[in-house]
N, C-alpha and C positions, 0 to 999 in steps of 0.2 A: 194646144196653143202654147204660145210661150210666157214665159215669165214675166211680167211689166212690173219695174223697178219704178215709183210714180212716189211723185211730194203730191200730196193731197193739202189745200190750202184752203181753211174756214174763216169767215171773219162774220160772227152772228152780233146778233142785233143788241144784245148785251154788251158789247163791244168791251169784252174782257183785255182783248187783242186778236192777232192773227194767230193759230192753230195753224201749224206746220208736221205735218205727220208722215214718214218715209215709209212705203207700206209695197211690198212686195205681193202682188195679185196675180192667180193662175188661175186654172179651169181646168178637170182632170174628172172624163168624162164629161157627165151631168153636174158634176160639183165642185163650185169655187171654194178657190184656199185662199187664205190672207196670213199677212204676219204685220203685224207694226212692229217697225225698228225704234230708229230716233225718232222722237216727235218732242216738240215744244210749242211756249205761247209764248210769243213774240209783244211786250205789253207796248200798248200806243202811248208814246210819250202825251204831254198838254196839250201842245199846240196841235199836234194832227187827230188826236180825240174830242179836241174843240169843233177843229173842220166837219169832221165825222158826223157827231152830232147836230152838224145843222146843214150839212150835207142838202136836205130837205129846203131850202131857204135860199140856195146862190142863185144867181142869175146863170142864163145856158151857158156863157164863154169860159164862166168860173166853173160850173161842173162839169164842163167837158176838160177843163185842165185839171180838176181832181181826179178825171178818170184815169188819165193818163198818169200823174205822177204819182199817184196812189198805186198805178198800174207797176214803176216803174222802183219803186219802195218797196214792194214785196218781192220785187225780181232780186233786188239791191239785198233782203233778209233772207231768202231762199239761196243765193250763192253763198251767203257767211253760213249758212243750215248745213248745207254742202260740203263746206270745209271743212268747217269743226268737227262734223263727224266721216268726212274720211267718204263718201257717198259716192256710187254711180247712178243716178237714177234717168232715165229715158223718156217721163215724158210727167208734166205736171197739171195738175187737175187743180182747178181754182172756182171755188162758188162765187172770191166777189164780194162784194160791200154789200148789200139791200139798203139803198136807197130811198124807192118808189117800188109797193107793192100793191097795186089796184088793176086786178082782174078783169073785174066790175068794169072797167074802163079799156079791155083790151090791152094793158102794157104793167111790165113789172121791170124795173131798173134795179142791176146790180154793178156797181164801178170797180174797176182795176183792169184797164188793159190789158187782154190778153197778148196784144199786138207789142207793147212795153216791157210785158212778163217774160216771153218768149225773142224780146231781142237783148233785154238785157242779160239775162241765161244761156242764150244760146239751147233752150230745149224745147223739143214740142210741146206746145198751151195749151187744153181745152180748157175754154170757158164758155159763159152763158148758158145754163143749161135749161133756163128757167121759159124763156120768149117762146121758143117753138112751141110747147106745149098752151101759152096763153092765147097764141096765134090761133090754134086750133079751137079753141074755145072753151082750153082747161084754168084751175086754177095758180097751174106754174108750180103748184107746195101742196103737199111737203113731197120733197123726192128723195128722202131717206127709206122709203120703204122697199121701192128697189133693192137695198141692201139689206132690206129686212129681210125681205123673202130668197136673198142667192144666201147669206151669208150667216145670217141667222134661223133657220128655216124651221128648230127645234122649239122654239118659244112661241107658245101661242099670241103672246100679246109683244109689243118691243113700244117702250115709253121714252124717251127724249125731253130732258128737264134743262130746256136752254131760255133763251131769252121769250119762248113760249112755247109750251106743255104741244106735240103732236105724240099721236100712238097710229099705230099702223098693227094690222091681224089680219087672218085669212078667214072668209067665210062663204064656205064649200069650196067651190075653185079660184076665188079672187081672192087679190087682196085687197082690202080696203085699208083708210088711212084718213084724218083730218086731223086739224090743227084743235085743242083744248080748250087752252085760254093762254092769254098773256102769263109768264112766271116771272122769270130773272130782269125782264129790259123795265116792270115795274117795282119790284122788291129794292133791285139797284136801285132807281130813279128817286124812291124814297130815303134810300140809307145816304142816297147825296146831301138829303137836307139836314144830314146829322152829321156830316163830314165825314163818313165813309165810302169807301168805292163798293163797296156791298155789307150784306147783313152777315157775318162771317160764323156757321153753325148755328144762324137764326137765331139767335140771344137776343139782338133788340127786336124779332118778333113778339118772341116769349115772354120777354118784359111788359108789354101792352095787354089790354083788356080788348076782347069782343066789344064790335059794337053790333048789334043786333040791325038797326036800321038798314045800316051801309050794307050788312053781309046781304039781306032782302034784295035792294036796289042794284046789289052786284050777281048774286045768283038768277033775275027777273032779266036780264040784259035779253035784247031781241034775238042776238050771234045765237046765243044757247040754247033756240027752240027752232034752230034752219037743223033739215036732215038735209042729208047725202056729201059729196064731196063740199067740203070749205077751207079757207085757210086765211092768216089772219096776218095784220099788218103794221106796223110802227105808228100809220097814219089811224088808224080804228084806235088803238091806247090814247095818238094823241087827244083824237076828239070827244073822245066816249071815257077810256077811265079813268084819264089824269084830273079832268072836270069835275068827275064826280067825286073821285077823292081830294080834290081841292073844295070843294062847298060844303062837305061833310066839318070840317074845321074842328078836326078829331089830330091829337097829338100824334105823331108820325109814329111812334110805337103803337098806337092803337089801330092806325093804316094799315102798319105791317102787320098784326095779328091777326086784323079781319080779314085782310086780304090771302095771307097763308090756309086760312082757314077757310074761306072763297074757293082759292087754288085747288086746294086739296079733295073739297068734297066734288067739286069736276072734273078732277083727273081719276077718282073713285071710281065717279059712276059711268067712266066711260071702260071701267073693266068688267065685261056682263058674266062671265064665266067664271062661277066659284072653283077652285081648285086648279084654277090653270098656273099655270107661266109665265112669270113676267118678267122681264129683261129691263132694268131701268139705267140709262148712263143721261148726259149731260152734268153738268155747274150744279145743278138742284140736288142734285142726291150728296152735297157735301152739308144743304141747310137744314138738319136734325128738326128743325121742329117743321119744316115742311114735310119730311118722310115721316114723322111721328103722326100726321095727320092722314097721309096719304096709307099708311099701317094701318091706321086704327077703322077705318071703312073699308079698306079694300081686302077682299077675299082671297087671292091670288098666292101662288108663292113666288115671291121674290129672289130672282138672283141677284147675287151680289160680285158682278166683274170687277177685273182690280185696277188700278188706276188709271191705267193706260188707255184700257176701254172705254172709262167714265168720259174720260175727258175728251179722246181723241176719235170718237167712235163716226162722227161726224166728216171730219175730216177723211179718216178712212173709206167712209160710202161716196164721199164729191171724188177720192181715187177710182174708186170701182165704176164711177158714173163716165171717168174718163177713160177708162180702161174699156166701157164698151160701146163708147162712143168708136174709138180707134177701131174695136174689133166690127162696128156696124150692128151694133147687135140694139135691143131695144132699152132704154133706160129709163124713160118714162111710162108710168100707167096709169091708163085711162082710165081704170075702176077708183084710183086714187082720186085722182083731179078733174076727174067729169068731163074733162076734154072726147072729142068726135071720136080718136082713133089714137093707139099707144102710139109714141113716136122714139125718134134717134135724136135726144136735144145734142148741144154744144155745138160753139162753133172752137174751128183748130185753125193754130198758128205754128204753120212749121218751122 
């Protein structure tokens, strides 16, 4: 198979910004190769991280027009990507905004116009990857594991510490995969009440005291005792743990400590195997006193990839989910998302 020169384009629910990653992806034999080149985060200026954020809240006319010029602003940041580094890439893989994520309900909504992306570029767009599979009556998430199993295949566990904790593993011939708990879209959400855009190496965690109540009422949540495929949503935070952390009426450093220390012992105990392997990238492995927590329970031995991978590891698999969308091949797993049958998500804009 040949070579697919692909911008892989992330925009998670932390809304750090868009993740732009230029990733070069083969197949050679049974086994996929990858390389990330250029990659960057593209930060959202006020006004379109205002939008973003309440994205949830427009009337239909107004979100079908953030679909599209959202759509058309990444196309508009993906040709300055291009430039500045000098690029030929052939075909672009986009996950899209997460909007609306409710399963439960049969639909999950991600914006940015593939149709936008793909004429303001002038390069083939996969997007959507998420619908087909909800169609079928999966949970659409997490579809990073895909990539867990072409790309990382040596790690028994593969962890992702973005705007919420998923792990994906193999157990016997499947792999499985669910969503943890909320991390970054609440850690953020609180450091905004202190005026920062995040908790920067978890210092105003660590400045806070445990509160024993709240950690109960947050480890006791219903999500934490469903088995098999799950995956979790902007809309679940809002109703369930911004409430809760709002009636607690506990100082925002003491939020953030309980709640790292929440994080932590549920991202623990979803590693069952002492001595294995664990691959951790996302935003989260930069807040020390979340890894200090997630260290001090967990069994495992931890690699430590280097930057590149930390951040853009994401990015990288929405590449490869376009890359076998193109080649036809399957990108979603039904062991993952409980959906009827694996499927071929994305739709394409040539």
């Amino acid at each position: 198979m040949k070579t697919y020169r692909v911008i892989g384009l992330m925009s998670g629910t932390s809304l750090d910004g868009l993740d732009i990653a230029y990733c070069e992806i083969s197949q050679v034999r049974s086994e996929w190769k990858y390389k990330i080149g250029a990659a960057e985060t593209i930060p959202y200026d006020n006004s379109l991280l205002r939008v973003l954020r309440e994205a949830g809240n427009l009337e239909a006319a107004d979100l079908a027009l953030l679909h599209c010029s959202y759509g058309a602003w990444m196309g508009k940041e993906v040709l300055e990507f291009i430039r500045t580094h000098h690029l030929k890439p052939n075909l672009i893989a986009s996950h899209g905004h997460t909007v609306f994520h409710q399963p439960q309900n049969g639909f999950t909504l991600q914006i940015g116009s593939g149709a936008d992306l793909a004429a303001v570029t002038g390069l083939t767009t996969v997007c959507d990857f998420r619908s087909s599979d909800v169609a079928r009556g999966g949970q659409g998430a997490p579809l990073v594991p895909i990539g867990d199993e072409l790309l990382f295949p040596k790690y028994d566990y593969c962890l992702n510490l973005g705007g919420f904790a998923n792990i994906s593993y193999r157990k016997k011939d499947l792999r499985l995969a669910f969503d943890i708990c909320p991390v970054n879209i609440v850690l953020n959400h609180l450091s905004r009440k202190l005026n920062k855009p995040f908790d920067k190496d978890g210092k105003l965690a660590r400045s806070g005291k445990l509160n024993v109540k709240l950690l109960r009422k947050l480890d006791s949540l219903d999500y934490y005792q469903i088995k098999g495929p799950k995956s979790l949503g902007k809309e679940w935070v809002d109703h369930i743990i911004f409430p809760l952390l709002e009636k607690s009426n506990l100082p925002v450093e003491d939020l953030l400590h309980t709640y790292v220390i929440h994080a932590g012992n549920k991202i623990s105990s979803g590693i069952k195997q002492p001595g294995s392997s664990l691959l951790i990238t996302g935003g989260g492995v930069y807040n020390q006193f979340l890894m200090k927590n997630i260290r001090k329970h967990c069994k495992a031995k931890i690699a430590e990839p280097d930057d590149l991978l930390i951040q853009f590891k994401e990015a990288l698999v929405f590449a490869l989910l376009g890359v076998l969308r193109m080649e036809e091949k399957i990108n979603c797993l039904r062991s993952v998302t409980g959906a009827k049958e694996d499927s071929i998500g994305g739709c394409i804009y040539r």
